[in-house]
C-alpha positions in Angstrom: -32.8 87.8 -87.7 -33.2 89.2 -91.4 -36.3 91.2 -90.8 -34.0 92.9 -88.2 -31.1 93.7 -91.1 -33.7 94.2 -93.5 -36.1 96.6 -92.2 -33.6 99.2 -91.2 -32.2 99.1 -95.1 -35.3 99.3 -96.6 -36.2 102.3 -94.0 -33.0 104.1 -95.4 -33.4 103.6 -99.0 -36.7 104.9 -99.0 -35.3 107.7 -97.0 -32.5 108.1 -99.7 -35.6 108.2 -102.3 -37.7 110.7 -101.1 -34.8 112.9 -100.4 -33.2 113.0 -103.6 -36.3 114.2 -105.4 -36.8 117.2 -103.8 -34.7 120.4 -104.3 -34.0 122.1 -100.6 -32.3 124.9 -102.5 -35.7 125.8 -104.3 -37.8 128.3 -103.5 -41.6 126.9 -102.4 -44.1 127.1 -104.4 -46.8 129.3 -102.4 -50.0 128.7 -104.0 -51.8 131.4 -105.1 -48.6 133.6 -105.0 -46.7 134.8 -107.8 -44.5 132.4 -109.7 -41.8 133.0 -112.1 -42.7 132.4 -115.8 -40.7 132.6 -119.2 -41.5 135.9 -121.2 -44.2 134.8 -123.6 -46.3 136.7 -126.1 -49.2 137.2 -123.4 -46.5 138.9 -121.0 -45.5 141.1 -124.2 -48.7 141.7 -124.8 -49.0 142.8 -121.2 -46.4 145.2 -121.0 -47.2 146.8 -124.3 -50.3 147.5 -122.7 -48.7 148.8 -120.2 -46.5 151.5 -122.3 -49.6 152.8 -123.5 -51.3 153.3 -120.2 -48.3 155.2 -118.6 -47.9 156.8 -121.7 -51.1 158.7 -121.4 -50.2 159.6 -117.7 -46.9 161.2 -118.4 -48.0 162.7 -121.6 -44.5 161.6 -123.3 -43.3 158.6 -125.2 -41.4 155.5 -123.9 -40.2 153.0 -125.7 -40.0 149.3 -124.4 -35.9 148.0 -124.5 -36.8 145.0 -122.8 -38.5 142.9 -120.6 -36.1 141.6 -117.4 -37.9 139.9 -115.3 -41.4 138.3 -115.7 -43.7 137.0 -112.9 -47.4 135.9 -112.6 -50.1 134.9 -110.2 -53.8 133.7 -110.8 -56.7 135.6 -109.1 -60.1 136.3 -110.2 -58.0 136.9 -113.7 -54.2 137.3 -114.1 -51.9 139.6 -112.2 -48.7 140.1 -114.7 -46.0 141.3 -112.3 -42.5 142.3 -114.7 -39.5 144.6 -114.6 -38.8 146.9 -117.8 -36.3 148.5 -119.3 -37.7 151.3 -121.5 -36.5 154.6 -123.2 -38.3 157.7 -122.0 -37.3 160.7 -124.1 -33.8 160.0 -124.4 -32.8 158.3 -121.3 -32.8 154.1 -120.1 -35.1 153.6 -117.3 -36.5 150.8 -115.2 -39.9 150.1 -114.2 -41.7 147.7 -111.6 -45.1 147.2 -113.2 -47.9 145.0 -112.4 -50.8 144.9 -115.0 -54.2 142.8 -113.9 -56.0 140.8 -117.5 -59.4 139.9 -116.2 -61.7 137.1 -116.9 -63.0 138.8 -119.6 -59.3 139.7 -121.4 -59.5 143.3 -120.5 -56.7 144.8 -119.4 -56.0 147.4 -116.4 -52.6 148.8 -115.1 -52.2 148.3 -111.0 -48.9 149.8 -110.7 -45.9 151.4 -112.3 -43.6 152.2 -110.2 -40.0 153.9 -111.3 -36.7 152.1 -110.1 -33.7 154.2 -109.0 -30.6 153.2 -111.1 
């Protein structure tokens, strides 16, 4: 007669346990995907390297503002995914930009793409 009353309560309480460790509002983390990271000196790094390289390709100055979002994913390397703010001339744009550091720390601009504001 107890193994009836207890099984059934020990069924829900481990129920009750798994469920309030997990976060169902939480994205899922899709391995191998890109994942959302603080902005550290290596995603600094990435995006000043990143200035330079468009730089070159429009032939004018911009000036990183800021750094608004920051994103990364492992490969073969690093893929540094990030949104900027930068001055270019005298106007505030914003960029998509995604800049690839390989295994052997050499950097190589994938994309820059500029957002409509």
């Amino acid at each position: 007669m107890k193994i009836k009353t207890v099984f059934p309560l020990l069924t829900l309480g481990l129920l009750a346990a798994c469920s309030s460790h997990s976060d169902l509002s939480a994205a899922p983390m899709i391995v191998g995907g890109y994942q959302s990271v603080e902005i550290s000196d290596e995603i600094k790094k990435a995006a000043l390297f990143a200035l330079q390289a468009q730089t070159k390709v429009e032939n004018k100055s911009i000036e990183l503002i800021e750094i608004t979002k920051a994103r990364q994913q492992v490969v073969a390397g690093m893929n540094y995914q990030f949104e900027l703010t930068v001055k270019s001339g005298e106007t505030l744009r914003h960029a998509a930009v995604i800049v690839f550091r390989g295994l052997d720390s050499q950097y190589a601009l994938s994309a820059w793409r500029w957002l409509s504001d």
